[in-house]
N, C-alpha and C positions, 0 to 999 in steps of 0.2 A: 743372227750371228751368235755361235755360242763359243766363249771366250774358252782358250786354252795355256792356262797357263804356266808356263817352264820355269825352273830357276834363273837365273841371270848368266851362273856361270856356265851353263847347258847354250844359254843362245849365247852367249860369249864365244865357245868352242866350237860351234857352228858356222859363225861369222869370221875366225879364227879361217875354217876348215872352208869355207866359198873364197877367201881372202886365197889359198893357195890355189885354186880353181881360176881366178880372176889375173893372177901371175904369170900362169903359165899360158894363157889366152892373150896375152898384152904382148906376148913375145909371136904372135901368129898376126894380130891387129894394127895395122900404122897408128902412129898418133894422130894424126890429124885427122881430120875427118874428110871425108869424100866432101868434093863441094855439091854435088849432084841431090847430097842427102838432107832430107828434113827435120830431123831429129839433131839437137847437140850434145845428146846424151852419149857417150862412147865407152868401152871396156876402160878405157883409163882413168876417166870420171868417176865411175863406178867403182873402182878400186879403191881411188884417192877417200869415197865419200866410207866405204866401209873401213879403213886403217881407222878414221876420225870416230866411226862408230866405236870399235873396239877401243880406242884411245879412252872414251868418252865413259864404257862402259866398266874400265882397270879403273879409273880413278873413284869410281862408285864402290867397287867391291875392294877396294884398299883396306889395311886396315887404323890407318889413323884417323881419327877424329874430323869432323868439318863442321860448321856451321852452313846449312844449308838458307835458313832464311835469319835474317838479325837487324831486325826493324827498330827503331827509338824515334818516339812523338815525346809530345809535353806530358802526353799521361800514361803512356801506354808503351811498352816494352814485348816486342815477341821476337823469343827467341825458337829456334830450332835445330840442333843438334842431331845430327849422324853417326852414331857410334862403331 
């Protein structure tokens, strides 16, 4: 496998740009699903899981501060900061 790798906010506007691909398909697709069908995966699933992507991905590229991991034991302190 040889890795390739984009910026963030390249697959952000990618994911952005399938999310308007996926809208206008949910307006051709029922909700529900066929009962006949095997699969529970559907275009509206699919949609819902990619907004959560892009949700997930805005709050990474923001630009305020986070602490990412912020661990306290008896002796040991780790911190980790996102700037």
């Amino acid at each position: 496998m040889i890795p390739f790798p984009i910026p963030l906010y390249i697959f952000e506007e990618l994911l952005d740009s399938f999310l308007d691909i996926l809208v206008v398909a949910c307006f051709f697709v029922p909700k529900a699903p066929a009962p006949n069908t095997s699969s529970r995966v559907s275009v509206h699933l699919v949609k819902e899981l990619v907004v959560a992507i892009i949700i997930l991905l805005r709050s990474l590229n923001s630009d305020e501060p986070y602490d990412l991991v912020d661990v306290t034991t008896d002796k040991v302190k780790v911190l980790i900061k996102i700037r």
